[in-house]
C-alpha positions as CSV (number, residue, x, y, z in Angstrom):
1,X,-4.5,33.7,-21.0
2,X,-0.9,32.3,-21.4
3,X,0.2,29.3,-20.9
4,X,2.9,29.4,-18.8
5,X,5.7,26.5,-18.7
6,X,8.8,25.6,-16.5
7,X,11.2,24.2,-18.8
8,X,8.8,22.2,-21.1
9,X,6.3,21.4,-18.6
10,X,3.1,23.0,-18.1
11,X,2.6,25.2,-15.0
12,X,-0.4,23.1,-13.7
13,X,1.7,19.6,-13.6
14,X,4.5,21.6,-11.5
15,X,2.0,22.4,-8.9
16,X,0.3,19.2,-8.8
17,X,3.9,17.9,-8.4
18,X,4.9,20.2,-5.7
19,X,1.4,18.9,-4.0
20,X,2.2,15.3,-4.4
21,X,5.6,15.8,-2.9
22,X,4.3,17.9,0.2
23,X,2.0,14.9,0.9
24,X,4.0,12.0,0.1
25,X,7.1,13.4,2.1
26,X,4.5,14.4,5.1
27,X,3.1,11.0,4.9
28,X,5.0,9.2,7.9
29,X,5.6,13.0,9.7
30,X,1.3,13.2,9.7
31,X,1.0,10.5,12.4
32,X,2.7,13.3,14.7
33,X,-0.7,15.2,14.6
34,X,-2.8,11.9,15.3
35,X,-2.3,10.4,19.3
36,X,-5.0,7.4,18.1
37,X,-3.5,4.6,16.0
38,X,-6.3,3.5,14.0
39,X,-6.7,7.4,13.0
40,X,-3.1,7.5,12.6
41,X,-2.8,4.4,10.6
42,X,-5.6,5.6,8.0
43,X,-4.0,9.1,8.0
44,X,-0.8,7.3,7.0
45,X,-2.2,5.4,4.2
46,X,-4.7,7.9,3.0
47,X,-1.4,10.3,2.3
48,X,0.3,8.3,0.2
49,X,-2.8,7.3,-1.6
50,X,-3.4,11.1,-2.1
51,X,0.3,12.0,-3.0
52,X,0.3,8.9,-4.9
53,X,-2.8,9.8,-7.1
54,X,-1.6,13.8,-7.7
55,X,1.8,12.4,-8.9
56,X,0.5,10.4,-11.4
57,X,-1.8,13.1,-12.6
58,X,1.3,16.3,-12.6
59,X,2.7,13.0,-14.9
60,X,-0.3,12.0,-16.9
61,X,1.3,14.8,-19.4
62,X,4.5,12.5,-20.5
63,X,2.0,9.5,-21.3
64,X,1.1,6.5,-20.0
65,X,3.7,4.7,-18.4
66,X,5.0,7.7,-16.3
67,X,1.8,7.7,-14.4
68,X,1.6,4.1,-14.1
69,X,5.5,3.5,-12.9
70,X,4.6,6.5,-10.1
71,X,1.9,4.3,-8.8
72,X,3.7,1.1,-9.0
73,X,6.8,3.2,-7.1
74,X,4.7,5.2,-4.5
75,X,3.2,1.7,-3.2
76,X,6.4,0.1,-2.8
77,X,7.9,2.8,-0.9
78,X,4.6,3.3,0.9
79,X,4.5,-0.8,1.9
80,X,8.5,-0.6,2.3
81,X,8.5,2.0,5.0
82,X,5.3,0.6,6.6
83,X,6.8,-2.4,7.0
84,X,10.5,-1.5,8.6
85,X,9.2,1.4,9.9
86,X,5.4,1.4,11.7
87,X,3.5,-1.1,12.4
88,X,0.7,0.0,9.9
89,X,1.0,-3.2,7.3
90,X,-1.8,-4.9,8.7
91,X,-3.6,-7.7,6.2
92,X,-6.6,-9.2,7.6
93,X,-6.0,-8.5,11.5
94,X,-2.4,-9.8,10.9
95,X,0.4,-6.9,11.5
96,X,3.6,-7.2,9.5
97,X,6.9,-5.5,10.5
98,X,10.2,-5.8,10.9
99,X,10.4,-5.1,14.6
100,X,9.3,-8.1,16.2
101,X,7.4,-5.8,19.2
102,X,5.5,-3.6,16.3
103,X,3.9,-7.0,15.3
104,X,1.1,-6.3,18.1
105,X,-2.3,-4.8,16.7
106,X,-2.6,-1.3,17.9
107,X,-5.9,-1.9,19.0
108,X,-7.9,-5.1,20.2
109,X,-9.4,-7.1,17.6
110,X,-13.4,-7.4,17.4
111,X,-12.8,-11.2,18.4
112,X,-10.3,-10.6,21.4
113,X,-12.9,-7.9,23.2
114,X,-14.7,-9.3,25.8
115,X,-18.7,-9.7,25.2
């Protein structure tokens, strides 16, 4: 078996790469699929977790602090566009966005349904 290389990288981090990118640049585009917002608000982060996670491994090959500096990047832009984008930055039942009218939950709150 050969080990077969694009430039001076092994085949296996290229497709893992390829992966990563397919998943991080579908991340915003999956919510198209999903008509429920708490489904499309974990599809959203789950993606970038994923693409996150398979960049940092088509990386792990250059070292350490490749890897770690992917991580570090792919959660800013994932936070970043959450916030000026969606309205999927939600910390303990609190939404944060730039729009002032994505600042609503999606859904009701436990404590705001009626018993």
């Amino acid at each position: 078996m050969t080990n077969t290389t694009y430039g001076h990288h092994p085949a296996w981090t290229v497709a893992l790469f390829v992966v990563a990118a397919v998943a991080l640049m579908g991340a915003p585009a999956w919510g198209f699929f999903v008509k429920d917002p708490d489904k499309e608000r974990r599809v959203y982060w789950w993606a970038w977790v994923i693409g996150g996670l398979l960049l940092a491994a088509a990386l792990s090959d250059r070292g350490v602090k490749a890897p770690l500096a992917a991580l570090l990047a792919t959660a800013v832009a994932a936070v970043a566009l959450a916030y000026f984008k969606t309205s999927f930055l939600t910390v303990r039942g609190r939404v944060y966005a730039l729009n002032p009218n994505r600042r609503r939950p999606a859904s009701p709150q436990p404590s705001e349904l009626e018993p």
